[in-house]
VOBA-1610 file (N, C-alpha, C; in pm, whole numbers, padded with zeros to 5 digits, always signed):
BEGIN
Unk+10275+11835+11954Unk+10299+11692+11949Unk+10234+11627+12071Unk+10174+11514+12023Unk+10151+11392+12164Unk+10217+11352+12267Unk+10204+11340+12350Unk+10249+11229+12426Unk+10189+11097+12428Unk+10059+11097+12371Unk+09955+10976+12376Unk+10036+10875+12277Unk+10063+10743+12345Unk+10103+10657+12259Unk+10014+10522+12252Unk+10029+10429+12163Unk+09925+10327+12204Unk+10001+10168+12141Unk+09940+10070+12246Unk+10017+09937+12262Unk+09961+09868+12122Unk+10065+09807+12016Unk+10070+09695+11994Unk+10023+09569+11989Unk+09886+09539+11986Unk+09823+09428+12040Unk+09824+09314+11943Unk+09898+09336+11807Unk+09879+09225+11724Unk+09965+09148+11758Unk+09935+08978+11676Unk+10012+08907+11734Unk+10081+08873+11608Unk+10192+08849+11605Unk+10296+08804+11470Unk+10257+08653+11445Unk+10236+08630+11338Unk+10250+08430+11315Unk+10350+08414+11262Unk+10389+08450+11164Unk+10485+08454+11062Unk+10579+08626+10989Unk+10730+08586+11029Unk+10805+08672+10899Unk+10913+08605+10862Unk+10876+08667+10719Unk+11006+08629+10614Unk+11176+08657+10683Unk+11149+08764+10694Unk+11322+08826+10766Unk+11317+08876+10936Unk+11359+08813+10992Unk+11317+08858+11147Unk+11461+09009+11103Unk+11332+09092+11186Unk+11414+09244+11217Unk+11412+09350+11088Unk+11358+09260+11008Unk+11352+09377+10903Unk+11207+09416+10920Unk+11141+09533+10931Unk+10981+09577+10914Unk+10948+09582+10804Unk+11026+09594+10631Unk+10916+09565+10529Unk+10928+09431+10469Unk+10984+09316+10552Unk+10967+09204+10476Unk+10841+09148+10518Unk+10768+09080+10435Unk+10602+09064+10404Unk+10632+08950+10549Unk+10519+08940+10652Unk+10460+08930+10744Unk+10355+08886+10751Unk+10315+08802+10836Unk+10150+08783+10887Unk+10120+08745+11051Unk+10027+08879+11051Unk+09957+08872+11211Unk+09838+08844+11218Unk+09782+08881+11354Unk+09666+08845+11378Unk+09636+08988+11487Unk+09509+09099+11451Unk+09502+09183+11554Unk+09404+09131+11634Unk+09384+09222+11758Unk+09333+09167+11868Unk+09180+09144+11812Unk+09105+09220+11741Unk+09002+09223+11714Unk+08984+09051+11631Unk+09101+09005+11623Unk+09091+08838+11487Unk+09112+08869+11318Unk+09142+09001+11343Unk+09157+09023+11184Unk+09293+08948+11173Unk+09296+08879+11032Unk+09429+08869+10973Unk+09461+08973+10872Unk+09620+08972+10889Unk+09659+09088+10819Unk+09776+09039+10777Unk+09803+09085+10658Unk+09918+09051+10565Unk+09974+09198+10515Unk+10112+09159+10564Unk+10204+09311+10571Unk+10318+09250+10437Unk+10329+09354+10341Unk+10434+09328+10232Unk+10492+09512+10220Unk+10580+09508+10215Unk+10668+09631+10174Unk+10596+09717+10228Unk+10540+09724+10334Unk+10499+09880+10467Unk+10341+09835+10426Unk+10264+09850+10303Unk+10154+09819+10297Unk+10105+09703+10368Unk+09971+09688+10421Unk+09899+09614+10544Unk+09765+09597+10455Unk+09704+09465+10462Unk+09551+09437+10424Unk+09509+09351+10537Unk+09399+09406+10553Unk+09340+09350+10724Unk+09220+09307+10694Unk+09196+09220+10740Unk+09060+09087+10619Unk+08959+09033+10751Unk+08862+09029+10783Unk+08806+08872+10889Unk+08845+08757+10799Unk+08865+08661+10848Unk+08921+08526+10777Unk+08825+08473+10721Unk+08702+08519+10718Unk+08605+08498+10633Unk+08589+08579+10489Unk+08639+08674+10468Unk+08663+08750+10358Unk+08776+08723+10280Unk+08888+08666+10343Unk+09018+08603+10309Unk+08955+08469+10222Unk+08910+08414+10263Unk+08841+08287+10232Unk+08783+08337+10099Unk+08665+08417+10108Unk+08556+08442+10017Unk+08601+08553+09873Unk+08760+08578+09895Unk+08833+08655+09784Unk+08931+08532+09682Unk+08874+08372+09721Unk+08926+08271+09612Unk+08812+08260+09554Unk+08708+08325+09610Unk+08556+08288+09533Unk+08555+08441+09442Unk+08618+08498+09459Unk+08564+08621+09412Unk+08653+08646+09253Unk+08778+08603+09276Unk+08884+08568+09185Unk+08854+08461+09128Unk+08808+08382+09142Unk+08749+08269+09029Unk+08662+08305+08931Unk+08527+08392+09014Unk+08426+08471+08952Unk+08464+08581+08908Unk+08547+08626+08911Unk+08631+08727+08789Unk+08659+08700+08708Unk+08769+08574+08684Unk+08806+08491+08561Unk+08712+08466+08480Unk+08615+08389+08537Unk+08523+08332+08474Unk+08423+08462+08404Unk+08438+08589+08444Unk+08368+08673+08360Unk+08482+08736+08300Unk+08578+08766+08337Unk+08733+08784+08210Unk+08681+08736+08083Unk+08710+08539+08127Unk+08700+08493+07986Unk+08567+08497+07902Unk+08475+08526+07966Unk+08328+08581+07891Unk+08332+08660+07791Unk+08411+08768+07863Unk+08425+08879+07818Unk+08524+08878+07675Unk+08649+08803+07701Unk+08756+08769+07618Unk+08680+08726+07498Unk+08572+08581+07522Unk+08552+08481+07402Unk+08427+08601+07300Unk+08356+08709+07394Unk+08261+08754+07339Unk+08382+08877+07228Unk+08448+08938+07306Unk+08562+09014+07228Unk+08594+08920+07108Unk+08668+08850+07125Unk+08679+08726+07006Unk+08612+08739+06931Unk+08466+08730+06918Unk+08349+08691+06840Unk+08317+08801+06767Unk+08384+08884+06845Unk+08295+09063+06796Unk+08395+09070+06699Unk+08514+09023+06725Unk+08625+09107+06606Unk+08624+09002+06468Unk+08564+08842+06496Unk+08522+08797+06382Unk+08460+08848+06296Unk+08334+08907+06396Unk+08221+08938+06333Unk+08244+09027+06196Unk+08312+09147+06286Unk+08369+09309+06213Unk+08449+09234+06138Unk+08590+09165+06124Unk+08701+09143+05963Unk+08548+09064+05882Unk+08431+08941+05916Unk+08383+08965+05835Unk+08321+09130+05754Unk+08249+09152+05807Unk+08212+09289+05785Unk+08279+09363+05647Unk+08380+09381+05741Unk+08517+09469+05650Unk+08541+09366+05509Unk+08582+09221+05502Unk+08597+09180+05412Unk+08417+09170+05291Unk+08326+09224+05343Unk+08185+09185+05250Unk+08224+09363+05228Unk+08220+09463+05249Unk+08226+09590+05219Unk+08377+09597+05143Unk+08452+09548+05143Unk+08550+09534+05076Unk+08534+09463+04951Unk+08465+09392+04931Unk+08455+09296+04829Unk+08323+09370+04710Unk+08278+09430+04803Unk+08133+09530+04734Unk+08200+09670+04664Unk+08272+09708+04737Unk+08352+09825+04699Unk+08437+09807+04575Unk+08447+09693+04529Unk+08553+09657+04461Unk+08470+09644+04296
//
């Protein structure tokens, strides 16, 4: 075992429950990262990446629903399909 221990340098802005350690939190480490603490898990961001993950989540959606309306279209496509081979079969 160690003896090597090491200081603490973040700074707290905000917690939900003072004294409890897994109620969700937000610091700042020395380096300027922000970090957002929820139930023991920690995400440590430059505040420029924090920023640039409402751009990134928009541009997800927006290819979600691409994806969704083209799904849509495809399964039109196929019950047609199925109903002209159905109707031939008959």
């Amino acid at each position: 075992m160690s003896d090597t221990s090491c200081k603490n340098t973040d700074k707290e802005l905000w917690q939900e429950k003072e004294d409890d350690y897994y109620s969700p939190r937000i610091s700042v480490t020395e380096q300027g990262k922000i970090q957002l603490h929820v139930g023991g898990a920690v995400v440590s961001k430059d505040i420029r990446e924090w920023v640039g993950l409402d751009k990134r989540i928009k541009s997800l959606e927006a290819e979600r629903d691409t994806w969704k309306a083209n799904y849509i279209g495809l399964c039109e496509v196929l019950k047609s399909v199925v109903k002209t081979a159905e109707k031939e079969l008959k």
